[in-house]
Biopython code that builds the backbone (N, CA, C, O; Angstrom):
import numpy as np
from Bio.PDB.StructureBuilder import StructureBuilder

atoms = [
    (1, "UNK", "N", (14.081, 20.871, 2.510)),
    (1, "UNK", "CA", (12.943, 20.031, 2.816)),
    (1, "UNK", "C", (12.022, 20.791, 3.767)),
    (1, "UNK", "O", (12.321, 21.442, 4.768)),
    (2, "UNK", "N", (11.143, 20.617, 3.361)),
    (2, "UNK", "CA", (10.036, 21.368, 4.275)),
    (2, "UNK", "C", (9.649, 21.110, 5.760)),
    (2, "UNK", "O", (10.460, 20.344, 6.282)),
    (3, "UNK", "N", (8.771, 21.468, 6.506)),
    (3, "UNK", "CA", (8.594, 20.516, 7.944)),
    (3, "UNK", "C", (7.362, 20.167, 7.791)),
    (3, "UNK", "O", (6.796, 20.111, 8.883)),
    (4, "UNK", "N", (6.616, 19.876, 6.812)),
    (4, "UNK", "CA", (5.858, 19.003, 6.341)),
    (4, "UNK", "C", (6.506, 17.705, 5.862)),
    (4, "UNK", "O", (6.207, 16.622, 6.367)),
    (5, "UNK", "N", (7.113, 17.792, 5.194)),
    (5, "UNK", "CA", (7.904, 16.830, 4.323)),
    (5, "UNK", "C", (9.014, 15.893, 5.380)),
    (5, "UNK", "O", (9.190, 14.675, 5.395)),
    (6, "UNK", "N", (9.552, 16.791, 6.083)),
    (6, "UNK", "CA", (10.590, 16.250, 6.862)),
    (6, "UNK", "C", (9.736, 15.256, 8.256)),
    (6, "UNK", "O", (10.292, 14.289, 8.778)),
    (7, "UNK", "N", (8.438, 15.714, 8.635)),
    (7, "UNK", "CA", (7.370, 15.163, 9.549)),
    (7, "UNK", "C", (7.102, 13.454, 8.833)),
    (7, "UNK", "O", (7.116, 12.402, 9.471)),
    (8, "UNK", "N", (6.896, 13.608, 7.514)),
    (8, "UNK", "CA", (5.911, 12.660, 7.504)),
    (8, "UNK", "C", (7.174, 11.659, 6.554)),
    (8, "UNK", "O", (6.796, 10.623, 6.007)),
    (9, "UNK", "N", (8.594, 12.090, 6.456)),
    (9, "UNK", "CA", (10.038, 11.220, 5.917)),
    (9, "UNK", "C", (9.839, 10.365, 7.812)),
    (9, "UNK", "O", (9.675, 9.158, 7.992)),
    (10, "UNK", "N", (9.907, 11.210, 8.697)),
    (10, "UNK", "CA", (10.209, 11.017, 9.804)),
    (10, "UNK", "C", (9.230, 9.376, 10.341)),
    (10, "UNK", "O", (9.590, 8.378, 10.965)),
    (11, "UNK", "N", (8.283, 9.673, 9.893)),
    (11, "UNK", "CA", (6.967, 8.862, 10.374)),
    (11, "UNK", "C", (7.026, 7.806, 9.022)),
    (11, "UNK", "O", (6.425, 6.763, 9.278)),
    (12, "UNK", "N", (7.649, 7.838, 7.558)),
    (12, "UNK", "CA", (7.474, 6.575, 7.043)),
    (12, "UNK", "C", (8.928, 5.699, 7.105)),
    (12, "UNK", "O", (9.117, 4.694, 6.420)),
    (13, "UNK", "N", (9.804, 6.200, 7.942)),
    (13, "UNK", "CA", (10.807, 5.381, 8.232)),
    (13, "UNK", "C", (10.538, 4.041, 9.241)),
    (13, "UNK", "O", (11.344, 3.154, 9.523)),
    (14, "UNK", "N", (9.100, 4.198, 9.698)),
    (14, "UNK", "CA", (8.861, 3.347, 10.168)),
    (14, "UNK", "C", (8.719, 1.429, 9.244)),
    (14, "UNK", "O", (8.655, 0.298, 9.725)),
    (15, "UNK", "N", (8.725, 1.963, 7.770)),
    (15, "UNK", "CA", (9.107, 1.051, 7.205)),
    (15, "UNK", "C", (10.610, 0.374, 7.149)),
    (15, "UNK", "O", (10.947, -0.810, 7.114)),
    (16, "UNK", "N", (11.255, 1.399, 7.154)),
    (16, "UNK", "CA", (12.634, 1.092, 7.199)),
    (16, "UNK", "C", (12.854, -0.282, 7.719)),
    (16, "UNK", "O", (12.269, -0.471, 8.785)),
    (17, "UNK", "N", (13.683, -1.522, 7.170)),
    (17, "UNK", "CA", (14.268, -2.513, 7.826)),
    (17, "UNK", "C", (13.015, -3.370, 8.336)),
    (17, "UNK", "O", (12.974, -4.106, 9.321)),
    (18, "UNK", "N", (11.883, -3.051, 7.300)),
    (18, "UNK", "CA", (11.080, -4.054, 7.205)),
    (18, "UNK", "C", (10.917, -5.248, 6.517)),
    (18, "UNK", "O", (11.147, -5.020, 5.329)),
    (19, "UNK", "N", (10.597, -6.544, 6.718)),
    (19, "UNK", "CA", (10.365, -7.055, 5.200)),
    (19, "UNK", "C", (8.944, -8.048, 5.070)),
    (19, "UNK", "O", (8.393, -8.659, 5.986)),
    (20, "UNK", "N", (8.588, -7.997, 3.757)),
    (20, "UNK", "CA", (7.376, -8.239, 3.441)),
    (20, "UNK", "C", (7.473, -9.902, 3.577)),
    (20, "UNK", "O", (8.328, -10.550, 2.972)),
    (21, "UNK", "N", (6.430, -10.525, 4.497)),
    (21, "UNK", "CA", (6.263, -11.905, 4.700)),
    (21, "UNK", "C", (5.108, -12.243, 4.067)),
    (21, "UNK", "O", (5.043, -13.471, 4.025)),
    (22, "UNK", "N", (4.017, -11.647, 3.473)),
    (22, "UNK", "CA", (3.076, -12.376, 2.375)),
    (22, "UNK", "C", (2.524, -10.572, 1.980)),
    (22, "UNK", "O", (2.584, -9.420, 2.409)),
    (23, "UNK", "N", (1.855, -11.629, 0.568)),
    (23, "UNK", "CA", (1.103, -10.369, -0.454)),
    (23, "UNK", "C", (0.368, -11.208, -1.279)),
    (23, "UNK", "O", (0.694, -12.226, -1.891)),
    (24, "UNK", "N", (-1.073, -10.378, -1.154)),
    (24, "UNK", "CA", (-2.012, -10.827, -1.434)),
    (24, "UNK", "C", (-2.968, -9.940, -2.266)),
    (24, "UNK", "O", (-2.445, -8.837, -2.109)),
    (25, "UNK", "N", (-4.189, -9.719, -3.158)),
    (25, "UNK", "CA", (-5.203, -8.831, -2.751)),
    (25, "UNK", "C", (-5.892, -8.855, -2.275)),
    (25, "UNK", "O", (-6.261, -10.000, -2.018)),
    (26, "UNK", "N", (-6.732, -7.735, -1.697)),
    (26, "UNK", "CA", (-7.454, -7.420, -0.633)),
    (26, "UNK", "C", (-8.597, -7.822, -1.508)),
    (26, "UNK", "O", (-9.054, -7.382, -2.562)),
    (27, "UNK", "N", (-8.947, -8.963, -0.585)),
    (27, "UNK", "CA", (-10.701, -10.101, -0.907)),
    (27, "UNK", "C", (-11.497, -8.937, -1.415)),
    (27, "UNK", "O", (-11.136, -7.761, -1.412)),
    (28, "UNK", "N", (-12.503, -9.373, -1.803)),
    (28, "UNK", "CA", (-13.766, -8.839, -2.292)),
    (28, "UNK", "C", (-14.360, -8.571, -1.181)),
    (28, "UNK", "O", (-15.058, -7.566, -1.315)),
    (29, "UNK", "N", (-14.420, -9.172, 0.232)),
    (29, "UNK", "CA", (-15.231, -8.990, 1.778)),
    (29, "UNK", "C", (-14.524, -7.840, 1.797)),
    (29, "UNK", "O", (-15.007, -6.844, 1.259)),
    (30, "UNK", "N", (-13.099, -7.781, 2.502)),
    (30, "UNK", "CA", (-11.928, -6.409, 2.277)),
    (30, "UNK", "C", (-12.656, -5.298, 1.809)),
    (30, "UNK", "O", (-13.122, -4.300, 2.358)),
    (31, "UNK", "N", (-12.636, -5.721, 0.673)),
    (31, "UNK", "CA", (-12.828, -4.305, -0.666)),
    (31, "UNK", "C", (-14.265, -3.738, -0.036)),
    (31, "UNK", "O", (-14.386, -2.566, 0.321)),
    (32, "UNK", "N", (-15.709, -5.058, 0.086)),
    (32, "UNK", "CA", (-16.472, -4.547, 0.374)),
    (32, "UNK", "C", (-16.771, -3.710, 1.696)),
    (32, "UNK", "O", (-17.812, -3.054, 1.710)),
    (33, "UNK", "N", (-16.053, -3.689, 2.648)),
    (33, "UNK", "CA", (-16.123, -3.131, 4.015)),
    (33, "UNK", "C", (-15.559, -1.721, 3.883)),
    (33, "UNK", "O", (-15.643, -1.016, 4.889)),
    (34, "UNK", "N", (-15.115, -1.316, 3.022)),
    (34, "UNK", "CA", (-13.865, -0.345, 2.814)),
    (34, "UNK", "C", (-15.119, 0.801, 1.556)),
    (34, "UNK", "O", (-14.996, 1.963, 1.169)),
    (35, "UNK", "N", (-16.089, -0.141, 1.315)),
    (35, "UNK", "CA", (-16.427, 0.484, -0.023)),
    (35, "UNK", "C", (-15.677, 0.711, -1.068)),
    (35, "UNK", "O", (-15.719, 1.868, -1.487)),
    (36, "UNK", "N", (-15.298, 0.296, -1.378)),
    (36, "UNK", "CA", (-14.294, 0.284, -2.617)),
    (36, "UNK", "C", (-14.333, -0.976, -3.695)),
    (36, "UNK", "O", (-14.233, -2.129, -3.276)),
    (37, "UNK", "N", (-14.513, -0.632, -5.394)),
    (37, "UNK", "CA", (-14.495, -1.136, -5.486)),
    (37, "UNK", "C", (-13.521, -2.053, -6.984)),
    (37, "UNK", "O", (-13.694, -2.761, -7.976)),
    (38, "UNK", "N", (-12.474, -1.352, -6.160)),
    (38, "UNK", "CA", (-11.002, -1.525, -6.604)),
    (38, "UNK", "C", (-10.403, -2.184, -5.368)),
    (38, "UNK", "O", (-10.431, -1.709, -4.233)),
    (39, "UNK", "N", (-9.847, -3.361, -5.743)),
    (39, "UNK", "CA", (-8.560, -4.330, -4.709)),
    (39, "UNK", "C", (-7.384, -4.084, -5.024)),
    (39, "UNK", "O", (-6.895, -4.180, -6.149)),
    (40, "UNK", "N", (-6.627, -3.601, -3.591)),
    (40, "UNK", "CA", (-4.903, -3.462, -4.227)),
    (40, "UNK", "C", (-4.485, -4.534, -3.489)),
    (40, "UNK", "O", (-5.095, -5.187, -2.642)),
    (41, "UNK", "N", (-3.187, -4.654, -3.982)),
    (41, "UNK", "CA", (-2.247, -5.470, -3.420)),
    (41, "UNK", "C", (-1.715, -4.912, -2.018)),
    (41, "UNK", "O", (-1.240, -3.798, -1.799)),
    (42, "UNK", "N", (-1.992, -6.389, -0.769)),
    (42, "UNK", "CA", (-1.645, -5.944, 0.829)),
    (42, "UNK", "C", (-0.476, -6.679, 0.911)),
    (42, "UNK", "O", (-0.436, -7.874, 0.616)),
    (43, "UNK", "N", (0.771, -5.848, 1.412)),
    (43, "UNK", "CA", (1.615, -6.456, 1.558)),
    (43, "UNK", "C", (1.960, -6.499, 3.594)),
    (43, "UNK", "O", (2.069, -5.499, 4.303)),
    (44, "UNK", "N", (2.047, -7.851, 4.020)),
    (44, "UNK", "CA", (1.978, -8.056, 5.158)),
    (44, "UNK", "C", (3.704, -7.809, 5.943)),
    (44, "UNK", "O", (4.568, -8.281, 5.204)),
    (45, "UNK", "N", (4.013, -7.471, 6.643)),
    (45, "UNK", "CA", (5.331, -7.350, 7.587)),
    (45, "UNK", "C", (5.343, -8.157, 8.041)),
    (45, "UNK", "O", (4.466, -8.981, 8.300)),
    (46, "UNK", "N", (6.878, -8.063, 8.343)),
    (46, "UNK", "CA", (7.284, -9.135, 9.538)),
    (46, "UNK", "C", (7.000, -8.875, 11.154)),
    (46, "UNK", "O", (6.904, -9.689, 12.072)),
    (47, "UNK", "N", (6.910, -7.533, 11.148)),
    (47, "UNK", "CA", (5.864, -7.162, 12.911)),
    (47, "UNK", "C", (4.468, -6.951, 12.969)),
    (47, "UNK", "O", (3.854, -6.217, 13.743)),
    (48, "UNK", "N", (3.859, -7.964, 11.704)),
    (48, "UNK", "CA", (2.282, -8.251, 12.175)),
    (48, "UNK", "C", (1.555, -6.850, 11.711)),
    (48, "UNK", "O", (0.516, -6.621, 12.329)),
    (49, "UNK", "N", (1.893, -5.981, 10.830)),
    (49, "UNK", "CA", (1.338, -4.893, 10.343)),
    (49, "UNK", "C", (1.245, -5.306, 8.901)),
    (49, "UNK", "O", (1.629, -6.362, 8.399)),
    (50, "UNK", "N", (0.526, -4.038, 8.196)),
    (50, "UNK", "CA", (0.739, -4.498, 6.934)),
    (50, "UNK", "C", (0.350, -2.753, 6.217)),
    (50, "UNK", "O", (0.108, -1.713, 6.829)),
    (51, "UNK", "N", (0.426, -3.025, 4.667)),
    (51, "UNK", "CA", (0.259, -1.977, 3.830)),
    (51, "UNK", "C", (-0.346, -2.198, 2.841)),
    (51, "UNK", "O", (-0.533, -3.275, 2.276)),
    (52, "UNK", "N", (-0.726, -1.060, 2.548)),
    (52, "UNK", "CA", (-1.584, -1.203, 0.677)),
    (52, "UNK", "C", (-1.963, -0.026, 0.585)),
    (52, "UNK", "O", (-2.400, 0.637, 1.526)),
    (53, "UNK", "N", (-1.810, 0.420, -0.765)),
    (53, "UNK", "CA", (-2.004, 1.797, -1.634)),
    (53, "UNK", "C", (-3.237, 2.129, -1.806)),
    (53, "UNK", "O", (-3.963, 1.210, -2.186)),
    (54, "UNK", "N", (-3.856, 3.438, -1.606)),
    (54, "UNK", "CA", (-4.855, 3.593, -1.510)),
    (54, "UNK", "C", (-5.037, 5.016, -2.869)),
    (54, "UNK", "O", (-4.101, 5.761, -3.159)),
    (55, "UNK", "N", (-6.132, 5.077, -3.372)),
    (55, "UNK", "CA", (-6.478, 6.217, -4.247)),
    (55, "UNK", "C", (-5.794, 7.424, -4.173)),
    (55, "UNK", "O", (-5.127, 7.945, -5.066)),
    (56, "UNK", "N", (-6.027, 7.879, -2.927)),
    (56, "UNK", "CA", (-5.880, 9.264, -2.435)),
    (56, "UNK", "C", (-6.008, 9.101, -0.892)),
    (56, "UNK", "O", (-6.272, 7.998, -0.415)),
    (57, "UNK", "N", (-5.782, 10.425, 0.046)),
    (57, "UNK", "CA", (-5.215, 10.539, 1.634)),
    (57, "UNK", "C", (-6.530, 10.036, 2.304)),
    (57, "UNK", "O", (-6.411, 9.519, 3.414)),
    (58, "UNK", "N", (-7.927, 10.144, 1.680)),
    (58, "UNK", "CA", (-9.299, 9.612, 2.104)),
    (58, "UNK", "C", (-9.081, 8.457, 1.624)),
    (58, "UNK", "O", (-10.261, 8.125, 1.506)),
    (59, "UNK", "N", (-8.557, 7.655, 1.285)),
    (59, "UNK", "CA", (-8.856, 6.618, 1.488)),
    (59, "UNK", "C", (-10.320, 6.360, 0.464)),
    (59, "UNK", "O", (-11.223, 5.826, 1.107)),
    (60, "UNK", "N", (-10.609, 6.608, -0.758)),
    (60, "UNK", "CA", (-11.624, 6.494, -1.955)),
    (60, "UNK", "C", (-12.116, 4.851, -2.334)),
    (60, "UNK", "O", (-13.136, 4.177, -2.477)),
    (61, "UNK", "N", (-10.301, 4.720, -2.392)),
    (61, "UNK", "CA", (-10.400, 3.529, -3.310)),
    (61, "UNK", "C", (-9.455, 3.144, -3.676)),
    (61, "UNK", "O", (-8.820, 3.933, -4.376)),
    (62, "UNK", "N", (-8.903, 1.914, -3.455)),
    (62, "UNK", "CA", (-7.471, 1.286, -3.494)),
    (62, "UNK", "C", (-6.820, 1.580, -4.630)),
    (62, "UNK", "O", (-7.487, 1.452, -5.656)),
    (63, "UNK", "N", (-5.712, 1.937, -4.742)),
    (63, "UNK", "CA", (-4.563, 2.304, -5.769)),
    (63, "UNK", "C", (-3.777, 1.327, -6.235)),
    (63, "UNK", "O", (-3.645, 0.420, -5.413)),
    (64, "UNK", "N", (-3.128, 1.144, -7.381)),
    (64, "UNK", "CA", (-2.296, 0.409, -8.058)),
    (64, "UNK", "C", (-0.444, 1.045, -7.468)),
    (64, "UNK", "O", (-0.079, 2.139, -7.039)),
    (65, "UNK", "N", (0.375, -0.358, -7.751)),
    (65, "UNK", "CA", (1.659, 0.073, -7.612)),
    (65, "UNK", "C", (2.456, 0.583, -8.633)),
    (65, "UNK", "O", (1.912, 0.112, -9.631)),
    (66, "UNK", "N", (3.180, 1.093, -8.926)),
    (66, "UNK", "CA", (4.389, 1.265, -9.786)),
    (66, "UNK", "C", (5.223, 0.421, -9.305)),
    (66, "UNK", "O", (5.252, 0.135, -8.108)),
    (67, "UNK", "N", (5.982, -0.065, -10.160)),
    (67, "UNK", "CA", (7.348, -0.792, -9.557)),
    (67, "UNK", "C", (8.415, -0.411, -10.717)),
    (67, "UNK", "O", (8.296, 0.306, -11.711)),
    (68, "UNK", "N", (9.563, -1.207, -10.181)),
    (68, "UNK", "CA", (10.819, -0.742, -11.624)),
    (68, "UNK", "C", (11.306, -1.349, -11.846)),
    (68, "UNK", "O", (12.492, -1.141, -12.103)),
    (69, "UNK", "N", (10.476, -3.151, -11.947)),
    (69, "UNK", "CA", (10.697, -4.256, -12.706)),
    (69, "UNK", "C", (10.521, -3.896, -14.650)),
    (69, "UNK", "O", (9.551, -3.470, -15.276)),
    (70, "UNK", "N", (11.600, -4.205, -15.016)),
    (70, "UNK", "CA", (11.350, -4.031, -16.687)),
    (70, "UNK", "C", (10.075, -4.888, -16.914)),
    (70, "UNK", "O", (9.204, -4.040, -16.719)),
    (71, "UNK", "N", (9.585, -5.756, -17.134)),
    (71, "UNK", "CA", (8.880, -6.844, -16.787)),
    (71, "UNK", "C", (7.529, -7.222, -16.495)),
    (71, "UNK", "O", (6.887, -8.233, -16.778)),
    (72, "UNK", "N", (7.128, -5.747, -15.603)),
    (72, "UNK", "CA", (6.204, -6.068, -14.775)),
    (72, "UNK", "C", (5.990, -4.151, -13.870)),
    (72, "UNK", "O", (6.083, -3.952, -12.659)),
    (73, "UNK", "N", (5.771, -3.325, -14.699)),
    (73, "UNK", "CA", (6.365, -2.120, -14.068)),
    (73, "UNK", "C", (4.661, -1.564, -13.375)),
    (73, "UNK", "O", (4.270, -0.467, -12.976)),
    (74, "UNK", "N", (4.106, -2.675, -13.467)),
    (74, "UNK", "CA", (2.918, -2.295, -12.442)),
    (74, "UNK", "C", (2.325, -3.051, -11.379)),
    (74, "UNK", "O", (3.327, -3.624, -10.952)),
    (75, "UNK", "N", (1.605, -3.346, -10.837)),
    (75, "UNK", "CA", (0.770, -4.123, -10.047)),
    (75, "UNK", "C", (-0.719, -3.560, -9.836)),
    (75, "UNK", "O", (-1.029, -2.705, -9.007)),
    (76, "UNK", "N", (-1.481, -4.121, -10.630)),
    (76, "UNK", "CA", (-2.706, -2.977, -10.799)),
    (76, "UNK", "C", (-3.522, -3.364, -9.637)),
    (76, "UNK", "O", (-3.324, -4.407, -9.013)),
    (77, "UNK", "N", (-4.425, -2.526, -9.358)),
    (77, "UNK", "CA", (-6.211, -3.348, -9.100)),
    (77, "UNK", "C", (-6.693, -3.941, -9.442)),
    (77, "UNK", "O", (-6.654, -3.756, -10.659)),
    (78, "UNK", "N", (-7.245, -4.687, -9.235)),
    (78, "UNK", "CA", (-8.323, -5.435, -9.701)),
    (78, "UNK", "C", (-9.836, -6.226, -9.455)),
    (78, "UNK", "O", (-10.387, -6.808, -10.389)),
]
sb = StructureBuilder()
sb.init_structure("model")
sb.init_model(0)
sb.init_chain("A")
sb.init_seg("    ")
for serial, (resi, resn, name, xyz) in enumerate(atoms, 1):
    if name == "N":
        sb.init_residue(resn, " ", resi, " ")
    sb.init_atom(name, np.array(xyz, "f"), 0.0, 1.0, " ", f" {name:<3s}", serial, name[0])
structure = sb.get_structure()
């Protein structure tokens, strides 16, 4: 593992032993403040933080999920 790789394993363990208390998409106000004009899905924590997928590391334009529900193996934008 690299010390790039091993830096930023280090820094998303901060998810670790989290769990998601609401999920929503990000409003159209959201989307519009952000410029973007793709909405992903925000998923909120239980310590008052929250997350959502974004395009790319700038931050472009909200990204869709993968998941590995047979069922349901996405969660798009919209």
């Amino acid at each position: 593992m690299s010390d790039v790789e091993k830096r930023w394993t280090e820094i998303a363990k901060m998810l670790e032993g989290r769990t998601i208390v609401k999920v929503r998409y990000l409003s159209e106000e959201e989307a519009d403040d952000l410029d973007w004009y793709c909405r992903p899905v925000v998923m909120f924590l239980d310590n008052g933080e929250y997350i959502f997928p974004m395009a790319d590391d700038e931050g472009n334009n909200g990204g869709a999920l993968a998941t590995s529900y047979d069922d349901h193996a996405l969660l798009p934008v919209i």
